[in-house]
Every structure is written in C-alpha cells, then in structure tokens.
PAMARVEX-216367 format. One record per residue (C-alpha): residue number from 1; x, y, z. Coordinates in steps of 0.2 Angstrom, whole numbers, plus 5000, padded with zeros to 4 digits. Each point is the difference from the previous one (the first is absolute). Example, Ala and Ser with C-alpha at 12.3 -4.5 7.8 and 13.67 -1.06 7.14 Angstrom:
REM residues 2
SITE   i east north   up
SITE   1 5062  4978 5039
SITE   2 5006  5017 4997
END
This chain:
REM residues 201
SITE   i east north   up
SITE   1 4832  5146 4981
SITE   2 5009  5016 4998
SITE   3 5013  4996 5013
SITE   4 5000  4983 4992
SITE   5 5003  5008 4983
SITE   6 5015  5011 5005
SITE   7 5009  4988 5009
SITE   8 5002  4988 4984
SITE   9 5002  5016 4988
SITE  10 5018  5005 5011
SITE  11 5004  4982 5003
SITE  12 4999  4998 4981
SITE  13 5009  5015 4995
SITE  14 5013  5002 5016
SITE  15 5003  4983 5006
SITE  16 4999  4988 4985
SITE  17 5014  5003 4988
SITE  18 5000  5003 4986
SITE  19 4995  4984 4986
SITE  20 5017  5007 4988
SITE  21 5010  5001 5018
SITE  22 4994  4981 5005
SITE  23 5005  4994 4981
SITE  24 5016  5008 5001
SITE  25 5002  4992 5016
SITE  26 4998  4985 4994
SITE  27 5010  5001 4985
SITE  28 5015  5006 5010
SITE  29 4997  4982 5012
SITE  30 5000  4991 4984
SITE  31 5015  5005 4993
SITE  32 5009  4998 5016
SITE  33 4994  4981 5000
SITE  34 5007  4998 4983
SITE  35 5016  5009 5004
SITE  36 5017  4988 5001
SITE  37 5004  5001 5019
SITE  38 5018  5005 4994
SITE  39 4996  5016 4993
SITE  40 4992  5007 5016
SITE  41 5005  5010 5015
SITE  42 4998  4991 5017
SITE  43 4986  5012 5003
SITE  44 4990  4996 4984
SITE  45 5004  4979 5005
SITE  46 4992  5005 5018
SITE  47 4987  5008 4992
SITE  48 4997  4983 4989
SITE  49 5001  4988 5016
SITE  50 4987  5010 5008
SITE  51 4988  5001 4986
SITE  52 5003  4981 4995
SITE  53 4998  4995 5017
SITE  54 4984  5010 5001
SITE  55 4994  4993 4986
SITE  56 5004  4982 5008
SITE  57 4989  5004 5015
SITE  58 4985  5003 4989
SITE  59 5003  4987 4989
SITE  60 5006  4984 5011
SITE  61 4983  4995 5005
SITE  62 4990  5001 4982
SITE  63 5011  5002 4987
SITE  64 5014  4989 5006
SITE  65 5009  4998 4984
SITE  66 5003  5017 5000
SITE  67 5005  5003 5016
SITE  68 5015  4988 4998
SITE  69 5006  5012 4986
SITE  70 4997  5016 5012
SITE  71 5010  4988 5012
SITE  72 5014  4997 4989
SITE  73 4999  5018 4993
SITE  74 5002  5008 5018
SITE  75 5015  4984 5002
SITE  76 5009  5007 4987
SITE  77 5001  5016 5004
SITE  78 5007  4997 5017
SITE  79 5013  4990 4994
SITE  80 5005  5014 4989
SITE  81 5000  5011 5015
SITE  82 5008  4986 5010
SITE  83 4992  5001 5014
SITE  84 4997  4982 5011
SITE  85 4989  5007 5010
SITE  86 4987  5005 4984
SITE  87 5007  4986 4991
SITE  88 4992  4989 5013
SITE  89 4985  5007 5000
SITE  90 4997  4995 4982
SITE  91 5007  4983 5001
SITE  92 4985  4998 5016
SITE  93 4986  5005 4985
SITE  94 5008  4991 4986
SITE  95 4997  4986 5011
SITE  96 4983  5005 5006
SITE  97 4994  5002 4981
SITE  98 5006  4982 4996
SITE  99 4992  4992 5016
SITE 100 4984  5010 4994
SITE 101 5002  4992 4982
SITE 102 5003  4982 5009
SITE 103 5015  4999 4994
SITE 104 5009  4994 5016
SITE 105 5016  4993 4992
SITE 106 5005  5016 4991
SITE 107 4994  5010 5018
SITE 108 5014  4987 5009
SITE 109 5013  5005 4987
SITE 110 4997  5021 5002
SITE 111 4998  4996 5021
SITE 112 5019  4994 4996
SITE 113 5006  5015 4996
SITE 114 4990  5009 5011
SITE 115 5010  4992 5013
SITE 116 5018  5004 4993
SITE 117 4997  5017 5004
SITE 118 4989  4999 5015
SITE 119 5009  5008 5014
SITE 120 4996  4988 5015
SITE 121 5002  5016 5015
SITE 122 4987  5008 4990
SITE 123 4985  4993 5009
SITE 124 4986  5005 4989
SITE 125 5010  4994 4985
SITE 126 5002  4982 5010
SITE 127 4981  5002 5003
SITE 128 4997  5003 4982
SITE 129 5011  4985 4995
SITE 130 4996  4986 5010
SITE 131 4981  5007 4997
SITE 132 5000  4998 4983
SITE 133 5011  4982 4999
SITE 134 4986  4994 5012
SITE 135 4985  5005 4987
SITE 136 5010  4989 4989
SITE 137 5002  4988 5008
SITE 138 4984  4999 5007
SITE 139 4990  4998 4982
SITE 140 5014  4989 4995
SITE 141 4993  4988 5017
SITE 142 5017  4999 5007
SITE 143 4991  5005 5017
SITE 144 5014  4996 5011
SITE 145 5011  5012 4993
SITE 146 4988  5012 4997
SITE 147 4996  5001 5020
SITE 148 5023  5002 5001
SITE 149 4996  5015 4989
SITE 150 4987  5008 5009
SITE 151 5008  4996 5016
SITE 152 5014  5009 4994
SITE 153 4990  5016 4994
SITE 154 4991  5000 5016
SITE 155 5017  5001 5008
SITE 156 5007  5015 4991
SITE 157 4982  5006 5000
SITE 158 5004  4999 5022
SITE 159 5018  5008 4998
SITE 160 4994  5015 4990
SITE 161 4985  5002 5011
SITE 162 4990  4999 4984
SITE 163 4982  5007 5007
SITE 164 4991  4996 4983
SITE 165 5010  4984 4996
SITE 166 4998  4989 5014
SITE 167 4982  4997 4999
SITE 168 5004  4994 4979
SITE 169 5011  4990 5007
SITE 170 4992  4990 5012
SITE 171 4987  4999 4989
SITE 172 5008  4993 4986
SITE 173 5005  4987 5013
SITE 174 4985  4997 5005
SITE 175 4992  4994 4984
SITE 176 5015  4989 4996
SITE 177 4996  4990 5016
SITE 178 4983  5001 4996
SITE 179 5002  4993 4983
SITE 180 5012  4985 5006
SITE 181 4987  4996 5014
SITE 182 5005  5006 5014
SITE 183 4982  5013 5007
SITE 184 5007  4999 5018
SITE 185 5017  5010 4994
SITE 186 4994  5007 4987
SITE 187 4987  5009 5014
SITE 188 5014  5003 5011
SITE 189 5007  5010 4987
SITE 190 4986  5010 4991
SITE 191 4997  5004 5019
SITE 192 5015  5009 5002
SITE 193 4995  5009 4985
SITE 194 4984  5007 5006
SITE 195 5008  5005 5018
SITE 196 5015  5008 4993
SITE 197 4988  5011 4986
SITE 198 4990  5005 5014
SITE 199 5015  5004 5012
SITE 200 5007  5011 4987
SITE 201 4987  5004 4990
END
C-alpha cells in the first residue's frame, strides 16, 4: 500500500501537469482555431493542420460532424501553407467525414478535387484515391466501378509495395464481389488477403 501510495503522490505532483498549465494549453489551441489563416506564420498554420487533423482522427468515428470541421480546418490551413501534398491529405478526410455522414454526393464532389491535385507517381496518394472513389462508389451500388477503383488502389498499392495496403485492398475487393454475388471470386480474393497478411505479417 505504501509503494502504492508513493507511486501516485509523484505521478500526481511530477508527471500530471499542472490543471492552470492544461487550461492554458487549451486556451492557446482555441485561439489558434479561431485565428484567420492569413495572419499566421507557416509554423503556427502547421501547428493548426496537425491539431485539426488530430482532432479529426478522434472525432471521425463518433462525432462525425465534427470531424468534418477538423477536416476542413486542417484543409484550410494547408492551402494556406500551399502545400499539395498536405492539401491532399485533407481533401481524403473531408471526404471520409461525408461518406461517414452518408452524404455520398457531396463526398463525389470533394473526391474531385482530391484528384486535381493527386500526384499519380505518388503511389500511396494513387492508393488513397482510387481507395476512397471505390468506398463511394461502392455505397452508391455502382459495383462495377467500384471493383475499377479498387483494382486500381490494388495496383499502386503493388507498385509502392505497400505492406499494410495490400491486404485492405483485396479486401475491399472482396466484399464487392461478395456483395454482387460472386462467393467463388470473392473467396479467391479474401484468400489472397489471408495469405499475403500471414506472409508479411
């Protein structure tokens, strides 16, 4: 008990900061969020994408409306900092929040723009792409094309030897085929899945 008792009294005191240090902390995000993008420094707008974009990846899967304002807060700031690279990152969750919300035709409209700045030799951005535009698709039941798309992603998933993509992809073909009614392909392909995740772990 004693040991017990020690450990928490210098994790309270030395570890946990202080409450005033974690409001001011807080305060200090705030007011970055409600700054206009044009009056900060590249380094404050990279500190923005970053905190908006954290805030997206907690948010995305229960508080969905919110996570499309992180996701168009983190957009914003990387257009400021024109950067494509950032600046598709954002569109990609932008997109995601909408085909969380169900709102597919608005998701089809940001995938657009997604792809005017998708740089095509950049293989994990092809991934990305034709990953997302497949999700799309595939909720909208316009299987056919949704396989195209996932075929594609599988492709660049190939090129970039993409050890932690691969497997997605082929199982994101796989429950397309399952879903038209095709178990024999849609084996084939969830098969791949397995033997490829246990060959490379």
């Amino acid at each position: 008990p004693f040991i017990k008792f020690f450990l928490l009294t210098f994790l309270f005191f030395f570890l946990l900061p202080p409450k005033s240090y974690t409001q001011d902390q807080n305060n200090r995000i705030q007011i970055l969020f409600e700054s206009d993008p044009k009056e900060l420094s590249d380094s404050s707008l990279l500190k923005l994408f970053e905190l908006a974009t954290e805030k997206w990846r907690v948010t995305v899967r229960s508080k969905v409306d919110s996570s499309l304002i992180y996701a168009r807060k983190a957009l914003e700031s990387s257009q400021y900092l024109e950067n494509d690279s950032l600046e598709f990152q954002s569109y990609r969750r932008v997109v995601s929040s909408y085909i969380q919300l169900g709102n597919y035709q608005k998701a089809r409209s940001e995938a657009k723009l997604m792809y005017n700045i998708l740089d095509t030799t950049d293989h994990y951005a092809a991934y990305r792409y034709y990953s997302t535009i497949g999700q799309i698709d595939y909720y909208e039941g316009k299987y056919e094309t949704a396989l195209k798309d996932h075929f594609n992603s599988l492709r660049h998933a190939k090129a970039g030897e993409l050890l932690e993509n691969i497997p997605a992809a082929l199982g994101e073909i796989a429950r397309v085929f399952d879903d038209t009614g095709q178990p024999l392909k849609a084996l084939e392909y969830s098969k791949q899945d397995v033997e490829f995740t246990m060959k490379h772990g």
